[in-house]
N, C-alpha and C positions, 0 to 999 in steps of 0.2 A: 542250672545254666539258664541265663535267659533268653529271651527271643531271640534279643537281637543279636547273641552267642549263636541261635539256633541256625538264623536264617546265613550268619558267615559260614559257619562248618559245613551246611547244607550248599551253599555256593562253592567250598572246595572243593567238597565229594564230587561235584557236578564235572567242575573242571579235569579232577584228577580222572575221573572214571572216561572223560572225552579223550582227554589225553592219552589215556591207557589202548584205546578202542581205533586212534586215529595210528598210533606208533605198529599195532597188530595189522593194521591193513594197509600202512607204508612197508613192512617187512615184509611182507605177502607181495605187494607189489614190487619190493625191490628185487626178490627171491626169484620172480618170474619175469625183469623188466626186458631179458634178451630176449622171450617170444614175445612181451608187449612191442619191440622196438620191430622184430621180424614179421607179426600180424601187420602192425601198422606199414610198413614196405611193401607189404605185399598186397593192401587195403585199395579199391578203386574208386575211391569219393564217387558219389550220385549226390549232387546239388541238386536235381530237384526234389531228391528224397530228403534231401535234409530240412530242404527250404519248407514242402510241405508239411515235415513233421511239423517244423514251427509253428505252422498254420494253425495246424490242429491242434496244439495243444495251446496257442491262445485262443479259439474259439474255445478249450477245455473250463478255460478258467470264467470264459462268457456264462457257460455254463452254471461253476458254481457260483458265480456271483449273482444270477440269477437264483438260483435257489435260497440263497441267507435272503433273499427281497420276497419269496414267496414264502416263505419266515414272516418277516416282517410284515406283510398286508396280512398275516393268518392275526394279529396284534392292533392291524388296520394304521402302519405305517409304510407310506410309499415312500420310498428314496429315488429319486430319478436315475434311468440305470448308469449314465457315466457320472454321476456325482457317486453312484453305489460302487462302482468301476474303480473312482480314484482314492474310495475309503480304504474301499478289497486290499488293494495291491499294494498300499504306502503300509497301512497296518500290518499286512503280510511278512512284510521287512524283517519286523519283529522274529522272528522264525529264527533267523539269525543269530542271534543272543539265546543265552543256558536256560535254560527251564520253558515254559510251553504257556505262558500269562502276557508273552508281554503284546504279542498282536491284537489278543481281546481286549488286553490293558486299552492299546492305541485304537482300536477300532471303535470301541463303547466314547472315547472323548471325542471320536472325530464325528461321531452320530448325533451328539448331542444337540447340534445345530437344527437337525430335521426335526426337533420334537421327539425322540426316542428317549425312554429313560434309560438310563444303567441297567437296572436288570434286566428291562426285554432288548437293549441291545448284547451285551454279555451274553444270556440266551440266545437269541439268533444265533451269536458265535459259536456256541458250545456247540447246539445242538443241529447245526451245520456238520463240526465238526463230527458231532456223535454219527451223527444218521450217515455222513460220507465213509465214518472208520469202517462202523457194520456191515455198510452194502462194500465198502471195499473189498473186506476179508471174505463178503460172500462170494462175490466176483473171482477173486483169487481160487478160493476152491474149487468154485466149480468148474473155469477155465483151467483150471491146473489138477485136474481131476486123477487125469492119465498121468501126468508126471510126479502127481502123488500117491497114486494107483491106490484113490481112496473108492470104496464103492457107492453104486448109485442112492443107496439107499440114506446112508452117511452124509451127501449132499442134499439132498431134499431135506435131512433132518436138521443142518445146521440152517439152511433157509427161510425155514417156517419158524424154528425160533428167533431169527433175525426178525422177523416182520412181526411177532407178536413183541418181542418186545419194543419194536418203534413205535405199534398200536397200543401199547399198555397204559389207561389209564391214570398208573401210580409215576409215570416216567418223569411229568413236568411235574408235579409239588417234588420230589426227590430232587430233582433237578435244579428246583427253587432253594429250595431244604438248605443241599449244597453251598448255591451262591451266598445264600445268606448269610451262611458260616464263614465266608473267604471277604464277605462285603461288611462280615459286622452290623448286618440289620434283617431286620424280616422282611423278606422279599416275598408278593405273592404272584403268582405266576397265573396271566389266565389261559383258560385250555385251549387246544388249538385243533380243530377240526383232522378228522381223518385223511381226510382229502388233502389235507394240507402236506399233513408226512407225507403219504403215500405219492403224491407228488414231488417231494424233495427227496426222498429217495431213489422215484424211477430217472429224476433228472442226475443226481451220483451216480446211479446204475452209469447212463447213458456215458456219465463226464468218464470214470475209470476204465470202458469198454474204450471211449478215444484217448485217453492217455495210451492206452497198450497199441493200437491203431500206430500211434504216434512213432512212438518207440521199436513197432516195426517195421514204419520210414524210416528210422532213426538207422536203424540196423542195417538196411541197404543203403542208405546214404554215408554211413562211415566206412562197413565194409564192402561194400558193394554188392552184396547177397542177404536175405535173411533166412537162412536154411530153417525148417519145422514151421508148426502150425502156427497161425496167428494168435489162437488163443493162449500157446505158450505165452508169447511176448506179453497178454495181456496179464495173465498169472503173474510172472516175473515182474513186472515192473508194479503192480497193485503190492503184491506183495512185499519185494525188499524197501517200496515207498512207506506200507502203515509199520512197518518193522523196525524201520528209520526213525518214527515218528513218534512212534511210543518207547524209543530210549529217549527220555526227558533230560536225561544229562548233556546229551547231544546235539547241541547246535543243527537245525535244518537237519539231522537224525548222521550226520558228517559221520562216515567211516563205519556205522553200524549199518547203513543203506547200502553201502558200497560189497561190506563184507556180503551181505545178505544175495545180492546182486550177482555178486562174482559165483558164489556155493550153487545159486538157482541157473546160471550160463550155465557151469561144468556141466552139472543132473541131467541139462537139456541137450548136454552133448557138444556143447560149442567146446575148443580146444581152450587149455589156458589163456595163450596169447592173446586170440581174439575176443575170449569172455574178460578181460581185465583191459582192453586198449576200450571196448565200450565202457564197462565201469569208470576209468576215467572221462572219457567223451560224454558219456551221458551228463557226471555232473555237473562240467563246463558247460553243456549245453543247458541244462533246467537251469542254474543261475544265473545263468544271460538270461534267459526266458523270464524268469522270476524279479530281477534286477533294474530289467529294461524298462518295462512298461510305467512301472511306481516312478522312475527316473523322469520319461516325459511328462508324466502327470504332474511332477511339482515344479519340471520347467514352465508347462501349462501354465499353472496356477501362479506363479512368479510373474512371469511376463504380463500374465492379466490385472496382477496390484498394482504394477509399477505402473501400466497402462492409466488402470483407473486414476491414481498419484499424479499423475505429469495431468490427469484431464483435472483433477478437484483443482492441482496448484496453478495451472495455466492461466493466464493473464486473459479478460474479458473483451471481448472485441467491443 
């Protein structure tokens, strides 16, 4: 078979298995849609809960776009942060589309303007992503501790190996290793101060503790209550997010996030109804959130050419 044999069946698999995954969580939701319909009637909207979830969780993404730029200066490349702002979010888009390439695909070309090469932009991506996945699922367990009634010990244990491996030495040539394999060239990767991770990971810590924050506005602003602890909310939504994230078959993780979401409301004790009226709510909400902001950036950057264009072709006084 050849590649390019390889790369179509690998694009069906992708599709078929979304598919698969999207029809099991529209059945689920069909199966239960007269408590979603009955939660929702009986739901008392808080607008300000909603409005300030939103807040928060674009300051969330201020956040990591701050950290792939503390990335980047560990490399001794500054990107100004709303030029880093309108890279983030446009590339972001990509998420959208099957497989997990195509925003580092778009973010590595839109860098290249700042003096960034392909690999250490690439890198920044990944290892954004790497260090965000880690502390996420650290977060998750240890906020969702009680609801996993793992013991203390079990927690401090997955912790430490989280942070030695961000600290590990062999991380970034393996890391390089990698790209180089996917880029078809030797890529050499230089090292990046401790300080550097350990900094972009307490900044993830920080982002995934206000995602959960968020989504426990979220939760009184759609139902009008958010019964349990807040660290639930932060487990729950850390969680059914990197569970999302790592079905690669899955578009923005569509229908494996949701399942993951709805099974972690039930455990929490939320009833059907209202654990599936927020699994849809929430994901109307995150793709507004995610949608909107890349949207103004390239109305921005539109109106600023054609600006510029009407001033080079304007008639000289």
């Amino acid at each position: 078979m050849t590649p390019s044999s390889h790369r179509v069946l690998w694009r069906v698999v992708q599709f078929a298995l979304a598919a698969i995954v999207i029809v099991l969580v529209a059945r689920k939701l069909a199966a239960e849609w007269g408590a979603v319909k009955l939660a929702a009637s009986e739901a008392r909207p808080n607008w300000i809960a909603l409005a300030a979830s939103g807040v928060i969780v674009l300051a969330t993404y201020a956040i990591l776009i701050e950290t792939w730029r503390v990335l980047l200066r560990g490399w001794q490349h500054d990107i100004p942060f709303w030029d880093a702002a309108r890279i983030w979010t446009v590339s972001n888009l990509g998420k959208y589309l099957p497989g997990k390439v195509w925003s580092i695909t778009a973010l590595v070309v839109m860098t290249r303007e700042y003096g960034v090469s392909a690999a250490e932009g690439a890198t920044a991506s990944v290892l954004v992503t790497l260090v965000n996945t880690i502390v996420g699922f650290v977060v998750a367990l240890v906020a969702g501790a009680s609801l996993l009634e793992m013991p203390l010990w079990a927690v401090i244990a997955i912790a430490a190996i989280a942070v030695a491996v961000l600290l590990s030495p062999a991380a970034l040539p393996k890391l390089g290793g990698l790209l180089g394999r996917v880029l078809k060239r030797e890529i050499v990767l230089r090292p990046l101060a401790h300080r550097v991770l350990l900094t972009a990971a307490a900044l993830t810590g920080i982002a995934w503790m206000m995602y959960g924050v968020a989504f426990w506005l979220f939760t009184k602003g759609v139902l009008g209550s958010a019964p349990g602890a807040l660290r639930d909310y932060v487990a729950i939504f850390a969680g059914s997010y990197l569970i999302g994230f790592l079905a690669i078959f899955s578009p923005a993780g569509m229908g494996v996030r949701e399942g993951a979401m709805g099974v972690a409301l039930e455990r929490a004790g939320f009833a059907v109804g209202p654990a599936y009226l927020l699994v849809v709510a929430s994901r109307l909400w995150l793709t507004a959130l995610e949608v909107i902001p890349p949207l103004i950036f390239l109305a921005f950057v539109r109106r600023r050419r054609l600006s510029t264009h009407e001033e080079e072709h304007s008639p000289t006084r």
